[in-house]
N, C-alpha and C positions, 0 to 999 in steps of 0.2 A: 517560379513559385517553388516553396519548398517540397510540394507532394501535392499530385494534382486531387483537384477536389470535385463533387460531382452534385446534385439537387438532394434535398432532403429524405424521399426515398432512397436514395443509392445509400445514401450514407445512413439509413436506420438499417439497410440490407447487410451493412459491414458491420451491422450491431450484433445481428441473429445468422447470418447465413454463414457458409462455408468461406471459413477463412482462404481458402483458394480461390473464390467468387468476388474477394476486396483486400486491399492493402492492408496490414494488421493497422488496429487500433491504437494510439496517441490517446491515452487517459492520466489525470493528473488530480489528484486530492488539491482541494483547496481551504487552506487550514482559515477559523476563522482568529486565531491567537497571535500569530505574528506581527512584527512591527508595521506602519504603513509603511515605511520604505519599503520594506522587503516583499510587499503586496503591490505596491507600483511597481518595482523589478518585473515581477512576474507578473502584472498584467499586459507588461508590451508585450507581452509573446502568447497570451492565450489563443489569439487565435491560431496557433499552430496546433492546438489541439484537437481531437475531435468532440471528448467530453471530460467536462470539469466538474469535479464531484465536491460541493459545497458541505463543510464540515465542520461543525458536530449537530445535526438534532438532538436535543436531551429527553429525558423521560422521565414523568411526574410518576408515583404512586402507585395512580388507578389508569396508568397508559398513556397518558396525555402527551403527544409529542410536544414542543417547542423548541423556538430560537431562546437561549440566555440572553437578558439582558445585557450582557456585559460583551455578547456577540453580537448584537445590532448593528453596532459599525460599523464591523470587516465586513458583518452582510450587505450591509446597503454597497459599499464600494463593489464588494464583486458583482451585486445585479446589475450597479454601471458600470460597469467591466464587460460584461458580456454582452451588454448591450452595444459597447462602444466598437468589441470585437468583433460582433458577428455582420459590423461593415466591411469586414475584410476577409472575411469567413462564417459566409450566411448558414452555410453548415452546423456551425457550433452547437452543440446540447450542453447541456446539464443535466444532476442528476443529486439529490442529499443525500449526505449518510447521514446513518443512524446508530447511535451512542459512542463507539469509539472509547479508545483506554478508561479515559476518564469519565466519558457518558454513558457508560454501561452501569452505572448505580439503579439500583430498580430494575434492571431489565431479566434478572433471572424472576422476580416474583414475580414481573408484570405477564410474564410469558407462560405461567400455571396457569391464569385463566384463560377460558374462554372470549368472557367479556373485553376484559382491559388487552387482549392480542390485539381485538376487534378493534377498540379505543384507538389502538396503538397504529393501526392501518388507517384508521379512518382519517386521521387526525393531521400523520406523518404526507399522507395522500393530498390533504387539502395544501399542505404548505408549499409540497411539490407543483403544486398546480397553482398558485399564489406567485409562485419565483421563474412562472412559464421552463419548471423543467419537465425533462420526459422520463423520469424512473428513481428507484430507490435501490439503498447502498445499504443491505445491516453488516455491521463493523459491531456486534457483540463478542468483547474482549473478556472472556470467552467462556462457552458452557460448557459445565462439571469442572474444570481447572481452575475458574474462579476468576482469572487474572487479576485487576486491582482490587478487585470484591469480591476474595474468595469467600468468606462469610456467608456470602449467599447462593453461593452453590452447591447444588446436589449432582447426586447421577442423573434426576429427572430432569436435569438440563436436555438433556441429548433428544428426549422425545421434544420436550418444548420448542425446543430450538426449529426444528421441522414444520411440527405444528405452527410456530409464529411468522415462519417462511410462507407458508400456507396461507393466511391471514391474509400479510400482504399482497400476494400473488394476486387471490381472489377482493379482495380491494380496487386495486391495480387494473384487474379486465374488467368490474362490474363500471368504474369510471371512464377506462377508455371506450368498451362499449359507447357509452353513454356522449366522449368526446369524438366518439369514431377517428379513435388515432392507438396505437401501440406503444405501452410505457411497460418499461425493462424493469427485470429486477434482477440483482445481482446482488454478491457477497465476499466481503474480506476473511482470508481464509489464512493461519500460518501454516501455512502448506513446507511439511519435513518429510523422508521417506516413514509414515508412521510417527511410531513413541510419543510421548506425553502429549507435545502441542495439539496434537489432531484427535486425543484419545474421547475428546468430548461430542463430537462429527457423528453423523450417523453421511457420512460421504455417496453415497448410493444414492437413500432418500434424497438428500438436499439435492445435489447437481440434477435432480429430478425438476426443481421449482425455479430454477434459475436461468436468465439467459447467459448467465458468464458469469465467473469464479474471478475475482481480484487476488492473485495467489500473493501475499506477503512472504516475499522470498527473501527473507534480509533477520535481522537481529539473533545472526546464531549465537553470535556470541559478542560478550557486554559487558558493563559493569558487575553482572551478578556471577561471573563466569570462575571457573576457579581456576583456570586455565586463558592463557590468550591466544585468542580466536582470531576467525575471518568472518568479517560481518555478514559478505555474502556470497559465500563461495559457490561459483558452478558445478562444481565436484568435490567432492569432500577429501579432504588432507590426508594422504595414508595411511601418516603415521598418529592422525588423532583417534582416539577411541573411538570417538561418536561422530565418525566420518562418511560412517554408513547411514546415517539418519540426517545429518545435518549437510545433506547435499541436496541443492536442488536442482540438480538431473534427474536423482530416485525421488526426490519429491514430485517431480512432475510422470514419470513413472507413474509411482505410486495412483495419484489420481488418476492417471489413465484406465489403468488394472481396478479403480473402487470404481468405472462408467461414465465418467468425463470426458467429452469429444475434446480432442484436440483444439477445435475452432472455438470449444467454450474455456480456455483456460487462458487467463490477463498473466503476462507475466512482471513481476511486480519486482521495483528495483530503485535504491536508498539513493536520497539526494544529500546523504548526510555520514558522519562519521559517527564512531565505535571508540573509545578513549579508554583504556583501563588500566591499571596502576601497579605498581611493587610486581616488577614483571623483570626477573632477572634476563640476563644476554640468550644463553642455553650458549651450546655446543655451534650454535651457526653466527652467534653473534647479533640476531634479528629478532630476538624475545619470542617469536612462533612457535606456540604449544608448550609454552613455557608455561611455571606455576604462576597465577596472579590474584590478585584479593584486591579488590575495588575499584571504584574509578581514575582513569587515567585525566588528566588535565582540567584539573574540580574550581578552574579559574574562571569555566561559564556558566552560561544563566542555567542552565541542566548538566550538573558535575558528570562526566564522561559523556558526554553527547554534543555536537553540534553539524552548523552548519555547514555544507560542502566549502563555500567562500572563505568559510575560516581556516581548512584546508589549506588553498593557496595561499591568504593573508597572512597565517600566523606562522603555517609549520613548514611547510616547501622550500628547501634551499635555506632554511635559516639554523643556525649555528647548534649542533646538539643532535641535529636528527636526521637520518640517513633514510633514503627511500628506497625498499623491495615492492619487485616480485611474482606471486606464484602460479609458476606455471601449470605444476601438478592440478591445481584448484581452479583454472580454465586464465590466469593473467591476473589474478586478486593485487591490489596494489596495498599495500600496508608500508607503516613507516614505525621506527624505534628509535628512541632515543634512552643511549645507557648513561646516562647520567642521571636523569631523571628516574628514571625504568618505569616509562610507558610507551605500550603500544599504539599504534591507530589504526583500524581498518576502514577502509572506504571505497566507493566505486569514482573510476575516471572516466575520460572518453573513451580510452585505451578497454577497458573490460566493459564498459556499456555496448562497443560497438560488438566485443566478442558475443557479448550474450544476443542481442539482435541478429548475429547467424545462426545459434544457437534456435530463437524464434521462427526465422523462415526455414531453416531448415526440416524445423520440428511441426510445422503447420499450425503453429500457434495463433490462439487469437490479437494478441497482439501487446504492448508492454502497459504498463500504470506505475507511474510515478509518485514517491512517496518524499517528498511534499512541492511543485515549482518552488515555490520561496526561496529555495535552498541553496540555486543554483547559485553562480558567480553573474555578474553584471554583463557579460560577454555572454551570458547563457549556454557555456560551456557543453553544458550535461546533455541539456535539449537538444541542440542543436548534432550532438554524436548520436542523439538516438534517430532522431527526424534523417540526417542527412543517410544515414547505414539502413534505412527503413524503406528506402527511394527503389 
């Protein structure tokens, strides 16, 4: 077997207790927007996981969580998905998130009140219990910085945000009370050393309300980037400016030093690439840290972004584009092609296994994957993090 497994206890104890007391955690978003293929891909192997966090609950208004109709489908498949999984891993949990890039519309005003927090626990809790999972995900993208809905942010983000942790928290025990069982709550976090991303955090409080931090250790640098970057580097670049913030070694620092146990921090890591454009050669010949404006490779369905398989499909070994790289940056793999003058950054087996001694060394809680779908048909990506994890 790939990692030995153990009764439902043992494996809620590797949810809460001292990551020295269990094998780090195998966590994986499970997107509900993807094609079916690429959702059959990735349900052969869920049961490798230990929990699969079903994605996006939305939010109405006055609080109201739900499924989008236009998510019902991927939903129904992943419920028999897990059901089908957990014959070969009776261990399996689940878990929903809550709003995510796009779902976070409403959630800064829903989060002023009192009422609609409450709404928003109540409501998010029943669906949880509906879909037989054990815990809730908020992936508010994000307070006071605004992310897709800056519009609606204020500073009074930072207290609400707490506050709405709070909510569900006490939601959460008044029901398991009630089921006499233990349902987690946790949170997607762009975890940088500091500066902007995190500026909205009150980090102290929250890692107060939570059983573990999903750290978003990825999208340093992008299409918006004015420079070309490393998507996700374990050290930051020496000679980039922003190499001191956009590391996450001092990211994961950094939450140490704001009160974060070790055993509560997911270390989180891209099943997908970084594509961005008008990116001259530089001095090394590999476009790195070079000037760039826009999207690199605007021929997918998300101009500068895709799938790790496409990776192999489209760019590897094929005619134009040269593969590095960075040692400095803990093995970051990127590719350049000067003809075109794009970048690509992404993660392999090669830098997923580094980062996974990076994790047991550091007594981390354990990784989360952003998104299975992403993987290659071989399940490449998984399979380097599960077998380096043994």
């Amino acid at each position: 077997m790939w990692r030995s497994r153990t009764t439902l206890t043992a494996l809620f104890c590797a949810a809460v207790c001292s990551a020295a007391q269990a094998a780090p955690l195998v966590i994986s978003y499970l997107p509900t927007w993807q094609s079916e293929q690429d959702m059959k891909q990735a349900s052969e192997v869920l049961h490798k996981l230990d929990i699969g966090v079903l994605s996006f609950l939305e939010i109405q208004p006055d609080g109201t969580a739900f499924i989008a109709p236009s998510a019902a489908p991927a939903v129904a498949y992943w419920h028999q998905a897990f059901i089908d999984a957990r014959k070969l891993n009776p261990a399996l949990r689940c878990q929903w998130a809550i709003a995510g890039w796009e779902g976070s519309r409403n959630l800064a005003k829903v989060a002023q009140s009192e009422v609609s927090r409450t709404r928003l626990a109540i409501t998010a809790t029943a669906i949880m219990k509906a879909y037989q999972c054990s815990g809730l995900d908020l992936d508010w993208e994000h307070p006071v910085t605004g992310g897709n809905y800056a519009d609606d942010a204020s500073p009074a983000d930072k207290e609400n945000y707490v506050l709405l942790l709070q909510a569900l928290r006490a939601e959460l025990t008044r029901q398991g009370k009630h089921d006499q069982q233990k349902y987690v709550l946790t949170a997607a976090l762009p975890v940088t050393n500091g500066g902007w991303s995190l500026s909205g955090y009150d980090i102290p409080r929250t890692v107060k309300e939570l059983d573990w931090v999903n750290m978003m250790l990825y999208d340093f640098y992008g299409a918006w980037a004015s420079r070309a970057g490393l998507l996700a580097p374990l050290y930051g670049l020496p000679e980039d400016p922003d190499g001191k913030v956009l590391s996450i070694d001092l990211g994961v620092k950094y939450m140490l030093a704001k009160g974060a146990r070790k055993d509560q921090l997911v270390f989180g890591v891209p099943f997908y690439f970084r594509a961005q454009g008008n990116v001259e050669p530089g001095p090394n010949g590999d476009g790195l840290n070079q000037p760039s404006k826009g999207p690199g490779l605007k021929q997918y369905k998300e101009p500068g972004a895709g799938q790790y398989y496409l990776v192999k499909q489209d760019l590897l070994g094929k005619p134009g584009w040269k593969s590095f790289r960075n040692k400095e940056t803990g093995g970051s793999p990127y590719l350049y092609n000067a003809d075109t003058r794009e970048f690509v950054s992404y993660d392999d087996a090669q830098s997923l296994k580094t980062k996974v001694e990076y994790i047991k060394a550091n007594g981390l809680a354990g990784v989360m994957i952003w998104e299975l779908t992403q993987d290659d048909a071989q399940h490449t990506l998984l399979n380097a993090l599960t077998q380096s994890l043994k």
